[in-house]
C-alpha positions in Angstrom: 0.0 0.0 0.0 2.7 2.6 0.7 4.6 1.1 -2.6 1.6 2.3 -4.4 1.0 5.8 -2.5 4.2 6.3 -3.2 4.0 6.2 -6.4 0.8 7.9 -6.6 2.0 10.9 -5.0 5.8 11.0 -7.0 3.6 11.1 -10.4 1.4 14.0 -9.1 4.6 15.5 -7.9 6.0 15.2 -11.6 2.4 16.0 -13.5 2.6 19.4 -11.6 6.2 20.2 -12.1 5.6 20.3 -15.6 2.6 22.5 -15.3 4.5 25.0 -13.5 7.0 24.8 -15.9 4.3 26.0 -18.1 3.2 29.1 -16.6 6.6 29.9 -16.0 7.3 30.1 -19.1 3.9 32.2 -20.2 4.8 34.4 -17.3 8.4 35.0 -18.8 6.4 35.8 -22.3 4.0 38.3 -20.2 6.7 40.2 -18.9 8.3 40.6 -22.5 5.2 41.3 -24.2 4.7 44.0 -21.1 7.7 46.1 -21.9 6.7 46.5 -25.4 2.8 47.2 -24.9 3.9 50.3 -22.2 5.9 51.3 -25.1 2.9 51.3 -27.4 0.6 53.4 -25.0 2.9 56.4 -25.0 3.2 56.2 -28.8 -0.2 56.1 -29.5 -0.8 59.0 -26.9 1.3 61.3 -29.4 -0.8 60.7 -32.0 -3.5 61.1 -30.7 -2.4 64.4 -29.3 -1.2 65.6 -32.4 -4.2 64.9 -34.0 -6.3 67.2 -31.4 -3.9 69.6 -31.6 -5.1 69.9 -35.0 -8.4 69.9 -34.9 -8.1 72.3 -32.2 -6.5 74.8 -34.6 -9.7 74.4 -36.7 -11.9 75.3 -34.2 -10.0 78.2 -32.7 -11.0 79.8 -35.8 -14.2 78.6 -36.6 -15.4 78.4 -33.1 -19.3 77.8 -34.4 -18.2 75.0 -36.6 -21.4 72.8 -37.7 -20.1 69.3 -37.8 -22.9 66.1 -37.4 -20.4 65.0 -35.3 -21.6 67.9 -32.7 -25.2 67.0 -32.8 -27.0 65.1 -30.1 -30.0 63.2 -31.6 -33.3 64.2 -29.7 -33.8 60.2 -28.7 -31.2 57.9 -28.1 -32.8 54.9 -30.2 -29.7 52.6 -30.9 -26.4 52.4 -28.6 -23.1 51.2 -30.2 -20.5 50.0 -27.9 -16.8 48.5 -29.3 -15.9 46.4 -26.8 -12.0 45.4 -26.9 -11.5 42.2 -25.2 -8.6 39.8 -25.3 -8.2 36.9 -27.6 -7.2 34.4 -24.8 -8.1 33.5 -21.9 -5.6 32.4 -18.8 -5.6 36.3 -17.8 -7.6 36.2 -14.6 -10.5 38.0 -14.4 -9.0 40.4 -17.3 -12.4 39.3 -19.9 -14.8 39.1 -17.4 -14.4 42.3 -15.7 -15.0 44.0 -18.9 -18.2 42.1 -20.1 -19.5 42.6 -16.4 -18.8 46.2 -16.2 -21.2 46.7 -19.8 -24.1 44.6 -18.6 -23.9 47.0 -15.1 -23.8 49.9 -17.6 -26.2 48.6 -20.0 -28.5 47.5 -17.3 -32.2 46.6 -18.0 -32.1 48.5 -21.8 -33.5 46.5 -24.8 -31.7 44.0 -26.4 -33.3 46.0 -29.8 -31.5 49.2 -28.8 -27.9 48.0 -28.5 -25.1 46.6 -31.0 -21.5 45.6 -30.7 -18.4 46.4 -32.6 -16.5 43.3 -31.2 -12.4 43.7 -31.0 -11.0 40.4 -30.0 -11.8 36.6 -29.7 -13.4 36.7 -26.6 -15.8 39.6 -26.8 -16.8 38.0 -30.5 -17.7 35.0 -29.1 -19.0 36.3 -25.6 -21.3 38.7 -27.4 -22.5 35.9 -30.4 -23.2 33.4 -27.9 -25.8 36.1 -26.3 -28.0 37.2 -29.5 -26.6 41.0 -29.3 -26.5 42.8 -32.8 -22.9 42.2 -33.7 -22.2 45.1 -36.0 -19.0 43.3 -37.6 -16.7 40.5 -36.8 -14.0 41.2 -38.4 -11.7 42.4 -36.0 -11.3 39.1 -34.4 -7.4 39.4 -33.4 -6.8 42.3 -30.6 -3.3 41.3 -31.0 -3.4 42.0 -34.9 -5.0 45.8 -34.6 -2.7 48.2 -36.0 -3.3 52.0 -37.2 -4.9 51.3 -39.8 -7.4 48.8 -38.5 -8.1 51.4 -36.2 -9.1 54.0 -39.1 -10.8 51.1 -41.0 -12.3 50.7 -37.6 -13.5 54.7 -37.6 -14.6 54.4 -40.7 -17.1 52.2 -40.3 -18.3 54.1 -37.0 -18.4 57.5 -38.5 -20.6 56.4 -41.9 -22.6 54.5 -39.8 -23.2 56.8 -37.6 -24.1 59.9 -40.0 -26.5 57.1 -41.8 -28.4 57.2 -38.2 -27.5 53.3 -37.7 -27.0 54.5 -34.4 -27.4 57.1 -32.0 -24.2 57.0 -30.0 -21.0 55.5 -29.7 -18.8 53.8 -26.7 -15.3 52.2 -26.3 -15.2 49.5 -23.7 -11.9 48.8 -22.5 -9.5 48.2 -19.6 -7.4 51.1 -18.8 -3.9 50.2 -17.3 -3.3 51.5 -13.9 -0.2 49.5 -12.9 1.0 45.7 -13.0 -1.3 44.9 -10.0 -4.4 47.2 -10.8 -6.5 47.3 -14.5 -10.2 48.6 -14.6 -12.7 48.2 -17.1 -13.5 51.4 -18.1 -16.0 53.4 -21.0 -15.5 56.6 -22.9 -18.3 58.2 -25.4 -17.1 58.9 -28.8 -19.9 60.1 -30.7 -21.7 62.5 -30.2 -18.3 64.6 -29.9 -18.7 66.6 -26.6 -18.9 70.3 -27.3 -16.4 71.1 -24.6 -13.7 70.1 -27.8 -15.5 73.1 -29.0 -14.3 75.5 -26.1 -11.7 73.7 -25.0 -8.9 74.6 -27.7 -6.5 76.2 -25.3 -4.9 79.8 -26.6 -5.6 80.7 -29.6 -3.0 81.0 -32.4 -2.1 83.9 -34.1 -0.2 82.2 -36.9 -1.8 82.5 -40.4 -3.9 79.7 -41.5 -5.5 78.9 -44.5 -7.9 75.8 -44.9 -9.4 74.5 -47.8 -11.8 73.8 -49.2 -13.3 74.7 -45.8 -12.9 74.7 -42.2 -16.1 72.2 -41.9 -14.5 70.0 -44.5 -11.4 69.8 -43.2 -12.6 69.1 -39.4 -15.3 66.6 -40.6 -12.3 64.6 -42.4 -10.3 64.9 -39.0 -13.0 63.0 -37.0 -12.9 59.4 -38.2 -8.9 60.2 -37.4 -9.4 61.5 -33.9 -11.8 58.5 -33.1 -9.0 56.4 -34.8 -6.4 57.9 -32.1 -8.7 57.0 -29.4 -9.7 53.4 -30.2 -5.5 52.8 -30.8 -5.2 54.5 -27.5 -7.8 52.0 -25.9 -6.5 48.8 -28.0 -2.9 49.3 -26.5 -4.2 50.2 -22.7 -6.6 46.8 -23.2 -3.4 44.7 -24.7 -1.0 46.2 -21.8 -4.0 45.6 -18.7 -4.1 42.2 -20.6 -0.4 41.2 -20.6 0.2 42.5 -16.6 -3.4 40.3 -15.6 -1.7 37.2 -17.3 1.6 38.0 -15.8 0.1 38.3 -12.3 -2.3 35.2 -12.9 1.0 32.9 -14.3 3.3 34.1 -11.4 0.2 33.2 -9.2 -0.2 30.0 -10.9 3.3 29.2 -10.2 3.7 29.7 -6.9 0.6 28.0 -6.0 2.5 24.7 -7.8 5.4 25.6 -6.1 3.7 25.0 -2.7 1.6 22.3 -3.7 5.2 20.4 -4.6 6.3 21.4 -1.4 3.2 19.3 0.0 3.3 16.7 -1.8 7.1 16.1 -1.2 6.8 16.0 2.8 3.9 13.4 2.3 5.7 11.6 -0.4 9.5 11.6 2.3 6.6 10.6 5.2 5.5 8.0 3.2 9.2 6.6 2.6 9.8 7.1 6.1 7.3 4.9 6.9 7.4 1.9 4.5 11.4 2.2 6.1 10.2 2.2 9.8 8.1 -1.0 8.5 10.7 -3.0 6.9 12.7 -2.6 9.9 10.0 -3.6 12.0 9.5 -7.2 9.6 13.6 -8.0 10.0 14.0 -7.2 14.0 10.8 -9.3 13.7 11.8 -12.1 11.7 15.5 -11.7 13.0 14.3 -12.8 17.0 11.8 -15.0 15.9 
């Protein structure tokens, strides 16, 4: 019996030793990826600076612009959230936080008066699998959004939009506190607020000519500002994803670690015992 428990407990021992040398290893990958998705917020936070800037130069002359991208509709008939999500799971409760924090904000509202722009294999299939209005599923890969899915991305939200598909527009994503802290978090894109309108900082008393138009010119700078923002919230998402994974595999492994630990001492009493026993059978067998 304590041939057999011993072997029993030296196969677990082995079975989870090569499990942690799994997350070990995805923990290792985390941290790389890590480094280079900080990287990628402060990049895409210059662009979408720059861009502002620019559109702020519009309106500092124009200051009573007409855009449709101002105006509120009257009723708010149709919703449209992109939800970024990761494409993997193994991340904590990275995915879930972020489809629990919609429903809280979508609450009780018809299933009729909401779609999704899915970004991500887990929000596409999370989303499917519930019978919401998926608007497109082609952005499947989080990991593969660039730029210029980002403006494809835009594109689609800002003719959809003027078409009165929808009424207004959300991003749903994590934003990236620090390794240990990530928070689900939503930002309206459309209708633009009017505080853009006002809040344009000094006003510049460089020349500047704009053609065709000042409205033409600023209406052909939104589907880029929303672009700057939805690349902003894709690299927070990816970087909140990499640090939850990270802190999930580093978890993982030192929850192995111990088990190990346990399993060794039982395994070394278990030897210890089948010893104490044979000794017991030859002092009995040697006085008998």
């Amino acid at each position: 019996m304590a041939s057999s428990s011993m072997k029993d407990i030296k196969k677990r021992i082995g079975s989870i030793k090569g499990t942690r040398q799994i997350t070990k290893a995805m923990e290792l990958v985390s941290s790389s990826k890590l480094l280079k998705a900080r990287q990628q917020i402060a990049n895409s936070r210059e662009y979408h600076l720059a861009i502002s800037n620019e559109m702020a130069k519009i309106l500092s002359r124009n200051i009573d612009t007409q855009s449709p991208y101002f105006n509120g509709r009257p009723k708010i008939r149709k919703s449209c959230y992109v939800v970024i999500a990761g494409d993997r799971g193994l991340a904590g409760g990275y995915n879930n936080n972020v489809f629990r924090y919609l429903q809280d904000e979508i609450g009780d509202k018809d299933r009729e008066s909401v779609c999704i722009i899915p970004i991500g294999r887990k929000a596409t299939e999370y989303y499917s699998n519930r019978n919401f209005e998926i608007v497109t599923k082609e952005f499947f890969r989080v990991d593969e959004i660039d730029v210029g899915s980002c403006h494809e991305i835009a594109g689609l939200i800002t003719n959809l939009y003027c078409k009165e598909e929808f009424d207004e527009v959300f991003i749903v994503f994590t934003h990236f506190v620090s390794l240990l802290s990530q928070q689900p978090a939503m930002v309206k894109i459309l209708p633009l607020d009017e505080s853009i309108k006002r809040d344009t900082g000094e006003k510049s008393t460089e020349y500047l000519l704009i053609e065709p138009g000042s409205d033409v010119v600023f209406n052909a700078l939104v589907p880029s500002f929303i672009a700057g923002m939805l690349w902003g919230s894709v690299n927070e998402s990816l970087t909140s994803e990499h640090a939850a994974r990270r802190v999930a595999m580093e978890s993982a492994s030192k929850n192995a670690e111990e088990i190990i630990e346990d399993l060794s001492r039982q395994y070394n009493r278990a030897r210890q015992g089948s010893i104490t026993q044979e000794l017991t059978e030859i002092i009995a067998g040697s006085g008998m």
